[in-house]
C-alpha positions in Angstrom: -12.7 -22.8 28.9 -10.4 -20.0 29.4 -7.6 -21.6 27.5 -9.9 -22.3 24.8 -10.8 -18.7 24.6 -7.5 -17.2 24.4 -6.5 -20.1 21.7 -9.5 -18.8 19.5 -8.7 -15.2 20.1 -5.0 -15.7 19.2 -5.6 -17.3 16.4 -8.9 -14.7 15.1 -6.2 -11.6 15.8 -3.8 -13.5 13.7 -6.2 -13.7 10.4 -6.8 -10.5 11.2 -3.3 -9.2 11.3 -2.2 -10.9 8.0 -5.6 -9.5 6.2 -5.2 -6.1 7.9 -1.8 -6.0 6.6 -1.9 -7.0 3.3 -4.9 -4.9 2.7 -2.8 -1.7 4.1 0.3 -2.2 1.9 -2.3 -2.8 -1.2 -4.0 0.7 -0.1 -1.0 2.0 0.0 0.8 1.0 -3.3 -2.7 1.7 -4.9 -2.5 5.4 -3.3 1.0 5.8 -5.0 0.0 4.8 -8.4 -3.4 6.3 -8.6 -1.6 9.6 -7.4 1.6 9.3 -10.1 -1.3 8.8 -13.1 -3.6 11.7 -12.1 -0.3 14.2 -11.7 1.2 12.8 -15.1 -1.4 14.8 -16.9 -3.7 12.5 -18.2 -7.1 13.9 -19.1 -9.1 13.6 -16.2 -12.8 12.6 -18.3 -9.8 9.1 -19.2 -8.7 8.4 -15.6 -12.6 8.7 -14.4 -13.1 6.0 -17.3 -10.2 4.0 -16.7 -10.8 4.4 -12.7 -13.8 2.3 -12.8 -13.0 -0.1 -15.8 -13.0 -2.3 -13.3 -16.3 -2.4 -11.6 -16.2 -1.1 -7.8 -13.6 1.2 -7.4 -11.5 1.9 -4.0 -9.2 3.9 -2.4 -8.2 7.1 -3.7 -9.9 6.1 -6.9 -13.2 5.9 -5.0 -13.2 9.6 -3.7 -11.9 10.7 -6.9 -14.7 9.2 -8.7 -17.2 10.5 -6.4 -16.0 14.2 -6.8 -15.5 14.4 -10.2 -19.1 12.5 -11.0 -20.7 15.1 -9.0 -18.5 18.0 -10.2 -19.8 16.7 -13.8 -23.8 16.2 -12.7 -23.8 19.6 -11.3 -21.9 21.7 -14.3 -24.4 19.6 -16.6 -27.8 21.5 -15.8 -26.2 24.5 -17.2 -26.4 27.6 -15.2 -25.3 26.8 -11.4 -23.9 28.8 -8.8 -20.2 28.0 -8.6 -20.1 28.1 -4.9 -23.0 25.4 -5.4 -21.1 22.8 -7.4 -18.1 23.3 -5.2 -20.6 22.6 -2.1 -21.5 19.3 -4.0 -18.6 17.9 -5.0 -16.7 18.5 -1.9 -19.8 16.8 0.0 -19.4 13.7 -2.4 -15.8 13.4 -1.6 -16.3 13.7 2.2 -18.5 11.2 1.7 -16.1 8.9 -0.3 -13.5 9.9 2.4 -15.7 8.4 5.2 -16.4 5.2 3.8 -12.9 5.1 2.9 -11.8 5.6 6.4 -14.2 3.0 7.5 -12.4 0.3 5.3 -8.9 1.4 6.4 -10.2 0.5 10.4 -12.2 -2.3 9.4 -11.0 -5.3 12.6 -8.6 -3.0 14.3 -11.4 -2.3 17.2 -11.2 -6.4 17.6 -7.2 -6.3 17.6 -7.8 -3.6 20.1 -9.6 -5.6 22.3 -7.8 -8.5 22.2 -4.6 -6.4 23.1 -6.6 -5.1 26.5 -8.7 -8.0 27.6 -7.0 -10.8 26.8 -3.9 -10.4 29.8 -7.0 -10.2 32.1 -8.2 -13.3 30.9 -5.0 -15.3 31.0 -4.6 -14.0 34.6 -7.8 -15.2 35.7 -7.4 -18.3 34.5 -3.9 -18.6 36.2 -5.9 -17.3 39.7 -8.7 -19.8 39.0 -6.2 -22.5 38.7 -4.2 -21.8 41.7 -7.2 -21.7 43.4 -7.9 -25.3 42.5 -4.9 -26.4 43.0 -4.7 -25.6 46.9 -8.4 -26.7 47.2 -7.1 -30.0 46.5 -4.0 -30.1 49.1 -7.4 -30.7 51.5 -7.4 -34.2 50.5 -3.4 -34.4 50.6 -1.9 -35.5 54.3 1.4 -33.8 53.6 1.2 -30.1 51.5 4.5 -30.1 49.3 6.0 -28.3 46.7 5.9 -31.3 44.4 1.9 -31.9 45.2 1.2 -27.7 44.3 3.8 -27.4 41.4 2.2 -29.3 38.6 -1.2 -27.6 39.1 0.2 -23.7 39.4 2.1 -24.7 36.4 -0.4 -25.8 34.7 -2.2 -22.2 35.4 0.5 -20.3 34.7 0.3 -21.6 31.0 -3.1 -19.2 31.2 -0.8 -16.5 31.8 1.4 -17.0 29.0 -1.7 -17.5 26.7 -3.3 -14.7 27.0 0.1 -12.8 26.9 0.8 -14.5 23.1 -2.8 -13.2 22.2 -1.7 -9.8 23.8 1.3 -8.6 21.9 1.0 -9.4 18.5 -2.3 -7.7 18.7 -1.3 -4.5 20.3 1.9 -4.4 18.4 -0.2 -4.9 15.0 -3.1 -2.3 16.0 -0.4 0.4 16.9 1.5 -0.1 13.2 -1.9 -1.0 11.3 -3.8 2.2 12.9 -0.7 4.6 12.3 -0.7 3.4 8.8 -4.3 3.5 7.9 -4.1 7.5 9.6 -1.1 7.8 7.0 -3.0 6.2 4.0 -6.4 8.5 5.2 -4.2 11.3 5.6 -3.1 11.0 1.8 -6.8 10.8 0.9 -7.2 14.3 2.5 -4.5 16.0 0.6 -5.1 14.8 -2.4 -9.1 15.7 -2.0 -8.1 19.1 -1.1 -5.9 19.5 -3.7 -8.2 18.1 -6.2 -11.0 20.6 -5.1 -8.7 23.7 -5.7 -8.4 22.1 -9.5 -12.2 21.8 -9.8 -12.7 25.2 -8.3 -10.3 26.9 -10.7 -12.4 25.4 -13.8 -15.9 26.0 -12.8 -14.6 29.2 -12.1 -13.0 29.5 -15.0 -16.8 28.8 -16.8 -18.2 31.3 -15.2 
């Protein structure tokens, strides 16, 4: 049973590393390119089109979207408090910014718990099986090392198992959760950055 369990974690944690990770390096390189088309100076009414040519948008495309849809909606009713549109574009993009975030952490919680729980498991498992394995020297006349040896052995194996679901998992959640604070931070900046543009033109309309 315990064996079992750490097999099926292990290999869970492992999907979730490979998906984790090629999700985070496509988040990234989709950060970098989004970012080098909105600072070449293309029209920004073209990269909103172009954004969502393809259906649901993500990413840095996603919070851009969401603030510059809003920004639009609120400058179309005509005459609206600048502070106002401001208010409601920057609450879109926090908005964006939180489901975004929510993506980038998508699994690492599990990895997380693997990375704690599973040691504890393996060295159960190992205890248990010691256990057993002295219970039955009572039916052995003579108690020696080469009647206990196979069965703490075997039990030690628990050890080891819940070791190889350990590391990879802690090691991944460290790099993965760094990286998705890198990729969020970027979001950030450029949201910020991207309001002190829409400030300067509704401001510039009124």
């Amino acid at each position: 049973m315990v064996m079992a369990l750490l097999f099926a974690a292990s290999v869970i944690s492992w999907v979730m590393i490979v998906q984790r990770g090629l999700y985070l390096r496509n988040a990234s390189s989709s950060l970098r390119e989004f970012e080098n088309n909105f600072w070449s100076g293309v029209d920004l009414n073209q990269l909103y089109r172009d954004s969502g040519a393809e259906g649901v948008s993500e990413g840095l495309a996603a919070v851009f979207r969401a603030g510059f849809r809003e920004f639009n909606r609120l400058t179309e009713k005509g005459k609206v408090d600048a502070d106002a549109v401001m208010e409601g574009t920057e609450r879109s993009m926090r908005v964006a910014l939180s489901r975004e975030e929510e993506k980038l952490n998508t699994n690492l919680p599990f990895l997380a718990s693997v990375a704690s729980v599973s040691p504890y498991i393996g060295l159960f498992g190992t205890v248990w099986g010691i256990m057993n394995s002295f219970r039955g020297l009572a039916n052995v006349q003579q108690a020696t090392l080469a009647t206990v040896a196979p069965g703490i052995s075997e039990a030690l194996v628990a050890t080891a198992m819940g070791l190889f679901a350990a590391i990879p998992a802690v090691l991944a959640y460290n790099r993965y959760s760094a990286k998705a604070d890198t990729i969020l931070a970027g979001y950030e900046t450029f949201a910020e950055e991207f309001s002190s543009i829409l400030h300067r033109r509704v401001h510039s309309k009124h």
